[in-house]
N, C-alpha and C positions, 0 to 999 in steps of 0.2 A: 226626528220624526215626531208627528204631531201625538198623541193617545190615542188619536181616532183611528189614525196608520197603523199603528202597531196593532191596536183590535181588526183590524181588515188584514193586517198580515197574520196573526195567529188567525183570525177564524178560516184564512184561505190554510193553512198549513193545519189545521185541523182536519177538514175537509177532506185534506187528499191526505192524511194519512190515516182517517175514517175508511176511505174508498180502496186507499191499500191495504188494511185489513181485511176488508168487505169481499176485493178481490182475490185473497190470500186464502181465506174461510173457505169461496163458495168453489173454490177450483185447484187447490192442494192435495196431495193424493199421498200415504206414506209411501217410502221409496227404503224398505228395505237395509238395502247396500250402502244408506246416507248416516241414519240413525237408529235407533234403539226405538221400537214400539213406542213403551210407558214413555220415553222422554218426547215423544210426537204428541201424545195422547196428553200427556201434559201443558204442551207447549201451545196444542190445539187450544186448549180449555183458557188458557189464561190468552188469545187473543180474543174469543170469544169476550171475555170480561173487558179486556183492554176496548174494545170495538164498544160493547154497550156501555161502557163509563165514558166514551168520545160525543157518542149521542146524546143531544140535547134534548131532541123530540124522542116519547115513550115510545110513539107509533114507527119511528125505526129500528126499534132494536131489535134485535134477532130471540126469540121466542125459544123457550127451554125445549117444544117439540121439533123446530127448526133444527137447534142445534144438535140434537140426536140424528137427525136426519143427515147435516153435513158430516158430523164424525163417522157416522155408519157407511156411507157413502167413502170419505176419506179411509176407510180402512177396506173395504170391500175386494181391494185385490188380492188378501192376505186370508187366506181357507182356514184356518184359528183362530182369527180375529173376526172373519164374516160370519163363521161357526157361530158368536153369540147371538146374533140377530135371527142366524136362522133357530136358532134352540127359543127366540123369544117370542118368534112366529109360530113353534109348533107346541107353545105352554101355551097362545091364547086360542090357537085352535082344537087343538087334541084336549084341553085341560081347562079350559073355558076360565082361563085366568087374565089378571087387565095386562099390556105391556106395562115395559120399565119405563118408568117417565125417565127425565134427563141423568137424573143423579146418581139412581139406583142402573140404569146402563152404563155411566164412568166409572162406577165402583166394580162393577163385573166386568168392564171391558179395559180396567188400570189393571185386577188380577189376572186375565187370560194375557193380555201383554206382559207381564212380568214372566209369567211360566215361556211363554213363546219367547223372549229373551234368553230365557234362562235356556233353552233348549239352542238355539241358534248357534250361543255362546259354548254350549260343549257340542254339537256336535260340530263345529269349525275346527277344534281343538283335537276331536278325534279324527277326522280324516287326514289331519298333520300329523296324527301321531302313527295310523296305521297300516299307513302309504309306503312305500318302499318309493323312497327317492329316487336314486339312479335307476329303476326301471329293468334294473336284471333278471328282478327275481318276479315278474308279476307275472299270475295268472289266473288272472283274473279280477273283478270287484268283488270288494271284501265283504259285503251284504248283497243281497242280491234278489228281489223281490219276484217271486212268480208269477212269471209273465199269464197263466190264464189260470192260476191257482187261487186257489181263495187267500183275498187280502187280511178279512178279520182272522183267521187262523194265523197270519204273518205277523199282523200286527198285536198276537196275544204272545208271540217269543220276545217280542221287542222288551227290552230295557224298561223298566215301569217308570223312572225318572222322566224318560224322552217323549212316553207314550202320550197322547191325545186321549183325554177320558172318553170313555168308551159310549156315552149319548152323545160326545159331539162326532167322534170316528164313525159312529152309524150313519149318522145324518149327513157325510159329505157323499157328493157323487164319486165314481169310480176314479174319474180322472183326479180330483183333486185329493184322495186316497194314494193315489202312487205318488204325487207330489210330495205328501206329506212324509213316505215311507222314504223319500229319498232324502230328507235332510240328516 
């Protein structure tokens, strides 16, 4: 092939795997059951970087408040992880403080992912351990949250390792409270 071929094949093979990054970023969702939080959250960030070192043009590259916007979004279905956006919505409202730009939200949203692992990871290990297997002897679930009882009163017996700090536990609605009391 001529030099001029192989620059028309790399800059087409650049292209689309600009555009599969691009489509990877703006439509990626974490999924729990696949991976580890912090290694999404990481994994997010460095194609973020891989995408903007692919662009040639400045005017495409995705923008530090973009990318807070896609990761925020990417993590959104997870009630401890959407928990920091909403705690960063109510410091610039209640507290008349600026948001987090990009950096200072990956550094709070790499820490709440590490705790939210670290929680997944024991309490997976506890419902193996405090299950009765064969099924003879059960009566009942081993925790058991009150059905029309107060939840913050439930969630001040919890285990202090497992617990969700108590400004982000306020701030969830009812519903994603009992989710959280169930892992």
């Amino acid at each position: 092939m001529t030099a001029l071929r192989l620059d028309a094949h790399a800059s087409v093979d650049g292209r689309l795997e600009q555009a599969e990054l691009y489509s990877w970023l703006t439509t990626t969702t974490f999924a729990p059951s696949k991976q580890a939080a912090l290694d999404f959250i990481v994994k997010f960030n460095r194609n973020f970087k891989r995408y903007n070192d692919a662009v040639k043009a400045k005017t495409e590259r995705i923008t530090e408040e973009t990318k807070k916007t896609l990761l925020q979004r990417a993590l959104s279905d997870v009630p401890l992880l959407h928990a920091v956006t909403s705690r960063e919505i109510e410091r610039m409202t209640l507290e008349h403080k600026p948001g987090y730009n990009f950096e200072e939200y990956y550094e709070v949203i790499k820490v709440t992912a590490a705790s939210y692992d670290r929680n997944r990871a024991t309490s997976r290990r506890r419902s193996v351990n405090w299950h009765d297997i064969d099924g003879d002897n059960c009566d009942g679930p081993d925790i058991e949250a009150p059905a029309d009882g107060d939840i913050d009163a439930f969630n001040v017996n919890m285990d202090p390792t497992t617990r969700l700090p108590d400004e982000f536990f306020r701030q969830l609605p009812r519903e994603d409270k009992l989710t959280f009391l169930k892992w």
